[in-house]
N, C-alpha and C positions, 0 to 999 in steps of 0.2 A: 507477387510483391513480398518482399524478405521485410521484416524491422527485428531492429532489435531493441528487447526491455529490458530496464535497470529497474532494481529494487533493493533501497537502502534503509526504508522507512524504521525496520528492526537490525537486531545483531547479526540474526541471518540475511543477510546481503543476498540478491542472486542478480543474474544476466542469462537473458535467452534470446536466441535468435527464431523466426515464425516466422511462416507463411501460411495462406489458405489452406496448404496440404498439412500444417501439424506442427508441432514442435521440432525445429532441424536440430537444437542442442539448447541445453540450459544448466548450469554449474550453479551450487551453492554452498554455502559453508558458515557456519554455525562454530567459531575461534573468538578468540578475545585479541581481534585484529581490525582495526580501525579500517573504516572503508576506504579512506584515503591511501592507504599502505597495499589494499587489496583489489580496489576496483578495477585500475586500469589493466589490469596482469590479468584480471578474468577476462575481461571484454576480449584483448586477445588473446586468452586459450580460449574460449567460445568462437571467436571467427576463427582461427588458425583448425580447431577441429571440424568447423563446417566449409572448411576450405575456402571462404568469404575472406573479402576486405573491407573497410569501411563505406568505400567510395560506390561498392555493389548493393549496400542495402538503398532500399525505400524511403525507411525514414527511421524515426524512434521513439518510443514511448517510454515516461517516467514514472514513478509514482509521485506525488506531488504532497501526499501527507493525509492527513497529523501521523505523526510518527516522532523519534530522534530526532530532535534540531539538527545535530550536526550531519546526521545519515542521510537527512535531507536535502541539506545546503550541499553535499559533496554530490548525491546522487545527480541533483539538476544541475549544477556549474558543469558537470562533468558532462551530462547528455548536452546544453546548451553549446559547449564547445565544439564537441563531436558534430551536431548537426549545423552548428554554421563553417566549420571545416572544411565539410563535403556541400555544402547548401542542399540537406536535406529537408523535408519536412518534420517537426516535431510536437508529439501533442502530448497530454498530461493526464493521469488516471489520480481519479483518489483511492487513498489505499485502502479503507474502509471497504470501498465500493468492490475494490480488489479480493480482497477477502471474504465478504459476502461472497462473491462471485463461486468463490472454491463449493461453496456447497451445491451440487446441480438438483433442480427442479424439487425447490424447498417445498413441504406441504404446508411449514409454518413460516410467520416472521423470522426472520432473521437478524438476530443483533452484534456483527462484529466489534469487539474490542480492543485496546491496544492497552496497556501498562502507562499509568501517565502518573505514577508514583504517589506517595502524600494520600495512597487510600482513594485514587481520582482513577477514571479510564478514559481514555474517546473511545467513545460512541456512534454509532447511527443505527437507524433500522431501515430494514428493506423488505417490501413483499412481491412474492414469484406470481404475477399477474395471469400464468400461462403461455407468456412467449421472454418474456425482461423482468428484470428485477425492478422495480420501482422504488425510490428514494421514500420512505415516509415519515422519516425523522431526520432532521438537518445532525452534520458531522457535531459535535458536543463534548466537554470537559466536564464531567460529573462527579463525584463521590461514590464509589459501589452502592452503600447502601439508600442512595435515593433512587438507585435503577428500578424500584418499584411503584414510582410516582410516576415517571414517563412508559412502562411497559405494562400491560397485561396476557394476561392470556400463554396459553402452549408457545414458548417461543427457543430456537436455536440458537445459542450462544455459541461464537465461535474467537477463534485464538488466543493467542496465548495468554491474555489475560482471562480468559473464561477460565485457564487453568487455576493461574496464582488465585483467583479469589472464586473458584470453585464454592469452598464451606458457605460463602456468605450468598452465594447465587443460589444453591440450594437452600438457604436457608430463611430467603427473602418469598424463592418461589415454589419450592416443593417441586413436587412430582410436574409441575408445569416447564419447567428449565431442564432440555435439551442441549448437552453437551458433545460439540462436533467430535468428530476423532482427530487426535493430534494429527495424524498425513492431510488434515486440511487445515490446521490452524496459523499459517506462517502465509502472510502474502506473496506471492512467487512472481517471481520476473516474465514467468511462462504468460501466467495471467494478463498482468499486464500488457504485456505484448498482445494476447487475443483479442484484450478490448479498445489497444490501441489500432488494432488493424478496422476492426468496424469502424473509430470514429477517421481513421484516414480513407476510407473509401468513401465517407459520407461527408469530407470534405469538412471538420473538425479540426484544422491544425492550430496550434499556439504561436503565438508571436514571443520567441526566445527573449527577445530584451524586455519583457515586463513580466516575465516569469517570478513569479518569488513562492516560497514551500509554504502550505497552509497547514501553520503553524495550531491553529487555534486556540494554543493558549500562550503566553505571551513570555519568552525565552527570560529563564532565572536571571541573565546577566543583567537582563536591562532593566526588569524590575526591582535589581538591587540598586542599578547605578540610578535610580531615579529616587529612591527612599535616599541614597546618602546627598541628591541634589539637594531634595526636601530639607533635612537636617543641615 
């Protein structure tokens, strides 16, 4: 079984192609170029160098957020198109969940972040049970400095916002706050793709037209257009 995974939740965009046997290709790129301008042109240099066409994969998996509003909304119109195209199957990753994922067989929690500006990150935490990662904080729009209210204990900070607000992670939790290595802090297409293939063997797919990006917190436009309704 081939899929392929889109990931737009950050700047660094990727697409990977997978199956059971490994990663067949996965391209990424970290420019100051809109996904919309970039996305479709990878999808086909990823099949075109895996020698694939669309019609040959399986299915395909998204990230589905919190992340970029708009990295989002392109990521998924873009897979929902794709897979009712070919009438593939299509199923959705959080990217949180993604991202945790990159650290293998955690000894501690794991708290993936994302950049949600305004001094805010999303959130979740996850622990390595010995075979899964288990969910034990729902996905979250926080402040950094209340991350000390919801977490204690040795715990693994990972992406790129672990980086931006490093000082204040270390400074909330000491010598307790484990800081991933950057080659795992960015959610990768590859990933999602591995976790999309578990939930398509286990019979997990999404229904494209009620798809929408979990957003979590509530896009600037429409918070505005609703204070200028007020007034």
């Amino acid at each position: 079984m081939y899929i392929l995974g889109i990931e737009t939740s950050t700047k660094t965009g990727s697409v990977a192609v997978m199956s059971e046997k490994g990663v067949a290709a996965q391209y990424s790129l970290n420019i100051e170029v809109t996904h919309s301008e970039r996305l479709m042109a990878t999808v086909d240099r990823v099949l075109a160098d895996t020698g694939m066409t669309i019609s040959q994969l399986d299915g395909f998996a998204v990230a589905i957020g919190p992340g970029s509003f708009t990295g989002l909304r392109i990521g998924l119109s873009t897979v929902k198109g794709l897979a009712l195209a070919v009438n593939k199957p299509l199923v959705v990753v959080p990217t949180l969940l993604a991202l945790a994922s990159n650290v293998p067989y955690p000894a501690y929690p794991v708290c993936p972040m994302l950049d949600a500006r305004k001094k805010e990150v999303y959130m979740a935490l996850y622990v390595f049970d010995g075979s899964t990662l288990r969910q034990e904080m729902s996905e979250a729009v926080i402040p950094v400095s209340q991350l000390g209210n919801r977490i204690s204990g040795k715990t693994i900070f990972t992406g790129e916002a672990a980086y931006i607000h490093r000082a204040e992670l270390e400074r909330l939790f000491g010598d307790q706050a484990l800081i991933a290595p950057r080659s795992v802090v960015l959610p990768s297409a590859a990933t999602i793709a591995e976790i999309g293939l578990e939930m398509l063997n286990s019979g997990r797919q999404s229904d494209p037209d009620s798809l929408i990006p979990l957003y979590i917190r509530r896009p600037e436009a429409e918070v505005a257009w609703e204070k200028r309704a007020q007034s």
